[in-house]
C-alpha positions in Angstrom: -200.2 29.7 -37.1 -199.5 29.0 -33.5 -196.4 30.4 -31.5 -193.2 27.7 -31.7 -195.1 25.8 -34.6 -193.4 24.2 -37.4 -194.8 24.0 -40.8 -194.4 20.3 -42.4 -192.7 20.7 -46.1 -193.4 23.7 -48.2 -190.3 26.3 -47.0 -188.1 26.5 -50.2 -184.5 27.4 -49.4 -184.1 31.3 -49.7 -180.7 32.7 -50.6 -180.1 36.0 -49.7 -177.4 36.7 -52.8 -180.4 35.7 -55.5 -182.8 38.3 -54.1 -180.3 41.2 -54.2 -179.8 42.2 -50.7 -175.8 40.9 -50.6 -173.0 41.9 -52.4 -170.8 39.1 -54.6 -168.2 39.8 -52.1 -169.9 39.2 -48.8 -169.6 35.8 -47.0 -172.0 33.0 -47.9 -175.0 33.7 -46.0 -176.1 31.4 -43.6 -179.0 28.9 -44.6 -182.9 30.6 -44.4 -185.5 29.1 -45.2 -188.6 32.0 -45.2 -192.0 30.2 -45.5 -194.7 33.1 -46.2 -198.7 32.5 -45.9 -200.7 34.5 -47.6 -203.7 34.8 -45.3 -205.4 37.4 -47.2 -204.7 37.6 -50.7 -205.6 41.8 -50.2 -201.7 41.9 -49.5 -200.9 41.7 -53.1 -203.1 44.9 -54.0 -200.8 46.6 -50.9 -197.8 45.2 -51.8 -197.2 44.0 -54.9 -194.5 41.0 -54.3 -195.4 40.8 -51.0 -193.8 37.4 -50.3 -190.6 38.2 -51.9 -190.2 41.7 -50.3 -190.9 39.6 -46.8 -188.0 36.8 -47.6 -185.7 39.9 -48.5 -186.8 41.7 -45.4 -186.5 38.5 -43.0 -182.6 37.8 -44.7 -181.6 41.4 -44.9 -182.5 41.0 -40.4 -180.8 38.0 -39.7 -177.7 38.6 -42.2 -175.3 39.9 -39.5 -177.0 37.0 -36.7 -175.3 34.4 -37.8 -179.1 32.2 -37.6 -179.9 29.7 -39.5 -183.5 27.7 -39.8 -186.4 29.0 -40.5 -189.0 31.3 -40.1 -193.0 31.7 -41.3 -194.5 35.2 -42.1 -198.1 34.8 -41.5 -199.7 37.6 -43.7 -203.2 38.3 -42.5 -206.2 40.8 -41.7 -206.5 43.1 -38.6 -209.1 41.0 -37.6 -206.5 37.5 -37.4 -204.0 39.9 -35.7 -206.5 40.9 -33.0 -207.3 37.5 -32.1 -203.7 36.6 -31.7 -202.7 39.7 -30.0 -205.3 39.0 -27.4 -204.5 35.3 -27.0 -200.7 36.0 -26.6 -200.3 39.6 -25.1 -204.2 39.9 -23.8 -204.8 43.1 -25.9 -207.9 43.0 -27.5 -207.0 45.2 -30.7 -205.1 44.3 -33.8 -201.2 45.7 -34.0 -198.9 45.8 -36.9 -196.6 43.3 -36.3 -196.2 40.3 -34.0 -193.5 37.9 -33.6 -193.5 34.6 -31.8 -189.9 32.6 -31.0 -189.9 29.5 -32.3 -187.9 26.4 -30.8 -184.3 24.4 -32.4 -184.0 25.6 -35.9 -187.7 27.2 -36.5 -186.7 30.7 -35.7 -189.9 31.8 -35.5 -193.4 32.9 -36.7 -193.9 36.8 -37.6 -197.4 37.9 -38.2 -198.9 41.0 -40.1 -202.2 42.7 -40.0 -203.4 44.0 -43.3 -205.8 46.9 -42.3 -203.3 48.2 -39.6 -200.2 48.2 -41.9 -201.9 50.0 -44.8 -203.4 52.9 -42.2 -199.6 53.1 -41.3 -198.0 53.7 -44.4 -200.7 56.4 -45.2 -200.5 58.3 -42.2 -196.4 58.2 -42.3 -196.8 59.3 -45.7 -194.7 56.0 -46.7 -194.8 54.0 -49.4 -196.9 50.5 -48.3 -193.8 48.4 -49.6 -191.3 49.9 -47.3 -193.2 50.1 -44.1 -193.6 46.8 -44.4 -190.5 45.5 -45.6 -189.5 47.7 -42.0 -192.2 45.7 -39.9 -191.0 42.3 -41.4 -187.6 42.9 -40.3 -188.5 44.2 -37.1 -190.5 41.2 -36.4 -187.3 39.0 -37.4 -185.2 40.8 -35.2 -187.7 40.5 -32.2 -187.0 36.7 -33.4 -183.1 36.9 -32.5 -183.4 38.5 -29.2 -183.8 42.1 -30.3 -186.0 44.8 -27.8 -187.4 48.0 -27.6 -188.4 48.4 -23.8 -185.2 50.3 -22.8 -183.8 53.1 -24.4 -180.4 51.8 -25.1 -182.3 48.3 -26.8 -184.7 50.5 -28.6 -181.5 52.1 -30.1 -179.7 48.9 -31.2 -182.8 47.6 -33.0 -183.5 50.8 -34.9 -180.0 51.0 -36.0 -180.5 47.1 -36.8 -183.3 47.9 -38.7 -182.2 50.7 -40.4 -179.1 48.5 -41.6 -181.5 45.6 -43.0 -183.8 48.4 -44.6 -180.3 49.7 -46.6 -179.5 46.4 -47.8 -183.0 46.1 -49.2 -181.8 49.7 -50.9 -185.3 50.8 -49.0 -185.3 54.4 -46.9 -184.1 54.4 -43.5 -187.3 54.6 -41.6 -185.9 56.2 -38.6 -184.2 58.9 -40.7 -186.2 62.5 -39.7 -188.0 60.9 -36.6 -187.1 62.8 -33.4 -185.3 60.7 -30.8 
């Protein structure tokens, strides 16, 4: 999956209100289309569902954006995630989560490293499911605009995160974490 690449065909329409994450009485959500490839097929021991949980997680993001298009969620190994994370940001290690703006209505691509995500989970104590449905929708908000490298834009995302999480009725992974 390169950065800014469309995928021909294969990205169903995703409606937010069919997965659960909107109430009947919400506006109609703007159209998503989520396209998820499953690099590694280990994902589904980690997280069972894992390409529903990471349209839900993607939706839940961009509900309050107002975006349309679409996005890809590349779900991969550490080893794909190193090799993108040192072509892209010249890193030479795998990370959690990476997230590549896309052009006109592709949103974007939003890669995941297996290995790295699981040792996460485990050493937060989490459950796999929610840290990444929390690094899916971090990686959509990165998408949109959203940063972390000051402190007031760290702040906006985590509250943006933690809103998306609470639609997905998953914890808030900021609550307990010293700020």
């Amino acid at each position: 999956m390169e950065p800014g690449s469309r995928r021909p065909g294969g990205a169903g329409e995703f409606s937010p209100a069919v997965a659960g994450i909107m109430d009947e009485d919400d506006p109609e959500p703007p159209e998503l289309a989520v396209e998820v490839i499953l690099a590694d097929p280990a994902w589904r021991r980690l997280v069972p569902r894992a390409e529903t949980l990471a349209r839900r997680a993607v939706a839940a993001a961009l509900r309050d954006s107002g975006g349309t298009g679409s996005v890809s969620v590349l779900l991969a190994d550490d080893r794909e995630l190193k090799r993108l994370n040192g072509e892209h940001r010249g890193k030479d290690k795998p990370t959690n989560v990476l997230s590549f703006p896309g052009l006109g209505e592709h949103l974007g691509d939003i890669a995941l490293a297996l290995g790295v995500v699981r040792r996460e989970a485990r050493a937060a104590g989490e459950r796999p499911a929610a840290h990444f449905a929390h690094l899916v929708a971090h990686g959509a908000l990165h998408l949109i605009g959203h940063d972390h490298l000051s402190a007031g834009e760290a702040r906006r995302m985590e509250r943006a995160e933690a809103r998306a999480m609470h639609r997905m009725r998953m914890p808030n992974p900021w609550r307990g974490v010293p700020a």
